[in-house]
Structures are given as C-alpha cells and as structure tokens.
C-alpha positions as CSV (number, residue, x, y, z in Angstrom):
1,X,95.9,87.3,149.7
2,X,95.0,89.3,146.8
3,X,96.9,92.3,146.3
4,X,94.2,95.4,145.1
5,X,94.9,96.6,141.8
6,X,95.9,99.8,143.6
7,X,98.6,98.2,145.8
8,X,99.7,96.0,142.6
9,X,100.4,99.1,140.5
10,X,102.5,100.6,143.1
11,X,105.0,97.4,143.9
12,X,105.4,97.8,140.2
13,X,106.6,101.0,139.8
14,X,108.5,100.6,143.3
15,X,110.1,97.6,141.3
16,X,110.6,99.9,138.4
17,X,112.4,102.7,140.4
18,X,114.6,99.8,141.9
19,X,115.4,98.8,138.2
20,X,116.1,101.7,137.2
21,X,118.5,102.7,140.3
22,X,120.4,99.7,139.3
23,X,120.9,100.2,135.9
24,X,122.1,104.0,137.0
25,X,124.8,102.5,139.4
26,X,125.5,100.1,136.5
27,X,126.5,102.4,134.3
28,X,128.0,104.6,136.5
29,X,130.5,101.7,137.1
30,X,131.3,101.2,133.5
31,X,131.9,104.8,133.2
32,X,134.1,104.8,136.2
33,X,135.9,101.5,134.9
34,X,136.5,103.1,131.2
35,X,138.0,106.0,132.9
36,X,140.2,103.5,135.0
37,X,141.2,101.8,131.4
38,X,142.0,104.9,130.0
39,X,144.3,106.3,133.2
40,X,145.9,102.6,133.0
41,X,146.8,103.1,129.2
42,X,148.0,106.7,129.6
43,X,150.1,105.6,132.7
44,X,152.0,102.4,131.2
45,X,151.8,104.3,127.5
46,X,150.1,102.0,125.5
C-alpha cells in the first residue's frame, strides 16, 4: 500500500524524534562514563 504523503511525513519525523532520543541517551552515557573515568582516576590517584 502506498503510504499518503501525509502519513509519510509523519513516520519521518516519528523516526526523527526516535533518532534523536537515542543520540540524547547516547550522550548521556558518555557523560556518565567520563564522570565514572574521572572518579576512578581520583580514587586510585593517577
């Protein structure tokens, strides 16, 4: 079936949003796992 141009444009910005959810949680972790690195070297005082 043929999608409307109407329901095309909004799966792509549901896919967008979904994108850009992921690349917050991404770099949410790598904020998170910097932090980690830098408690780590504080703790064994490197």
């Amino acid at each position: 079936a043929v999608a409307t141009t109407k329901e095309a444009n909004a799966r792509f910005q549901a896919a967008k949003q979904k994108v850009a959810a992921a690349e917050r949680k991404l770099s949410m972790a790598k904020v998170r796992a910097d932090h980690a690195r830098d408690a780590l070297k504080a703790l064994t005082g490197q």
